[in-house]
N, C-alpha and C positions, 0 to 999 in steps of 0.2 A: 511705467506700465509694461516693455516691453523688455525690462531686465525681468520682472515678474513672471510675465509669460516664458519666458526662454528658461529661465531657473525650472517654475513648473513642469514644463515641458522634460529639459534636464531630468530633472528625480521620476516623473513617469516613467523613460524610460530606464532608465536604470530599474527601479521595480520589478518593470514588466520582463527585463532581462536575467533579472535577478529571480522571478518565480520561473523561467523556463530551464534553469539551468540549475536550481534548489532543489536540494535532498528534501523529499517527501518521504513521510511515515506515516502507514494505516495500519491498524488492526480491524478485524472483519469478524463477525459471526452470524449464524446461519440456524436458525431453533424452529425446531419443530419436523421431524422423518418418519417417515414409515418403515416399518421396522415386521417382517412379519403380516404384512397386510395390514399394519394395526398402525394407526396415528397416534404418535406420542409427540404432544406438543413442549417437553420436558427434555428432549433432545437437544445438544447444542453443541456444535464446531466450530471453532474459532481457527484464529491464527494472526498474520501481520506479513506484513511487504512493505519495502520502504526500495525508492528508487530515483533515480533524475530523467526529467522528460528531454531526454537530448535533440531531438530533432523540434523541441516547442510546438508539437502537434497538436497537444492536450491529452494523449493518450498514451498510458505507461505499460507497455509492454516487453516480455521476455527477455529483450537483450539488452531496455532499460534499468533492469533490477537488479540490486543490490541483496536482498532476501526476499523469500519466499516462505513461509514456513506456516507447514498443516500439518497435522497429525503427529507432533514432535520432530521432524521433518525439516531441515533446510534446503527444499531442491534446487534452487542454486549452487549449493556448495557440493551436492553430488553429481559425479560423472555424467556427464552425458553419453548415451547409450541406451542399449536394451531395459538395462535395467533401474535407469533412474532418466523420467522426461518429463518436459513440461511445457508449456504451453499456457501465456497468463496474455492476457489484457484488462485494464481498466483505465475509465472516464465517466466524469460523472453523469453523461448523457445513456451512455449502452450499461453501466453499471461496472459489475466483476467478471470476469470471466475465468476459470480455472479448470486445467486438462492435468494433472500433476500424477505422476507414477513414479513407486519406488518399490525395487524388490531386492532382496541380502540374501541372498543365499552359506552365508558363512563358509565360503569356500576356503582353502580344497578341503575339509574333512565331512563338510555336509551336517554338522552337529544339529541348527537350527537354521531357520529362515523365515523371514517376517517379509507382508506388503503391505502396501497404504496406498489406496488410489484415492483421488479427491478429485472428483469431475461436477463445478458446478451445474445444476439444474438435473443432473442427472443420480448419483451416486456418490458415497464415501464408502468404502470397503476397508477392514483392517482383518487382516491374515497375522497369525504366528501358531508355528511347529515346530516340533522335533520328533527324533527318531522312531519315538514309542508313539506319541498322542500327538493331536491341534488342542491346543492349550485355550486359542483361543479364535474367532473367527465370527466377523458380524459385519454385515452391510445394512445401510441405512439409506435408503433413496428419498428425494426429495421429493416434493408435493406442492401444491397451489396454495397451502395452507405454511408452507416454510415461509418464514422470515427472515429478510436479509438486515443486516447492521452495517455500515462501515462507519470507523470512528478516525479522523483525520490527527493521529497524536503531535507531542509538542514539536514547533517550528525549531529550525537550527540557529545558534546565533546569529547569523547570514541575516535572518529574518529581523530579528531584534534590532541589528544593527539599521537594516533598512529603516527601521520603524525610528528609532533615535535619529535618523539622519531629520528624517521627517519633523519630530516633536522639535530638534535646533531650529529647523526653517521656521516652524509657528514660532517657534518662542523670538525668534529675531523679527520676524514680523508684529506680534503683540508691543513689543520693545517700542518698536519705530514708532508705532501709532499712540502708544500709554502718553511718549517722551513727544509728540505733535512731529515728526517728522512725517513729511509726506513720502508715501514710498517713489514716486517719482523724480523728487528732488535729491536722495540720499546717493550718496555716493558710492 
């Protein structure tokens, strides 16, 4: 009984060690902005983040992330500075939280420049220009009536593996007991 416990015990934590320090992957969407003064429940922003909770807090933030990415957008992968920031928390008690800013200026000849701000509970903004016209330009803020999604996608093999460590131990335990071995007696 106390090989049992200690095994159990064993693989616990291992698990438990192994979800704190496991690449996670979300995608998230957000339907329903006002737009105009006007509620269009046909609105929808999406995106994904995928990260490891390094400190095993439960809460995946900024400098735990891997990606980021809203508005065709990976702010992760751009500069940090003026012109690309970010700002991210999630758990599943406080939710999502997203500050994201990106601006291109197509520097040095100034030809075009596009932004995309994504600030949740508040705003998504998309900006693009050039020299003659704004081609294009539209904010969307959110509302009491937005719907949030987040969708937890497939696990890493990391995971799987955990999970087969797991089904060997049942399956050698079903073994011992089919075949009348008492699990205290077995060697």
């Amino acid at each position: 009984m106390l090989k049992k416990i200690c095994c159990t015990a064993v693989l616990a934590s291992l698990a438990a060690g192994a979800q704190a320090q496991e690449h996670q992957y979300f995608n998230f969407f957000y339907t329903g902005f006002v737009n105009d003064g006007v509620f269009n429940p046909h609105v929808k922003y999406g995106g994904s983040f995928s990260g490891r909770d390094l400190n095993g807090d439960g809460v995946l933030t900024t400098n735990e992330l891997t990606s980021m990415v809203a508005l065709d957008i990976d702010y992760t992968r751009c500069t940090a500075g003026p012109n690309c920031t970010l700002d991210f928390s999630f758990d599943y008690k406080n939710g999502l939280s997203i500050a994201a800013h990106y601006y291109d200026d197509n520097a040095p000849h100034f030809e075009t420049w596009s932004q995309r701000d994504f600030y949740t509970g508040d705003s998504v903004f998309r900006y693009a220009a050039n020299r003659e016209t704004i081609p294009f330009s539209r904010v969307d803020f959110f509302s009491p009536q937005t719907q949030q999604q987040i969708l937890s996608a497939v696990p890493e093999p990391g995971t799987y593996a955990m999970m087969g460590l797991g089904m060997v131990a049942l399956a050698a335990m079903y073994r011992r007991r089919k075949h009348g071995i008492h699990p205290g007696l077995a060697a």
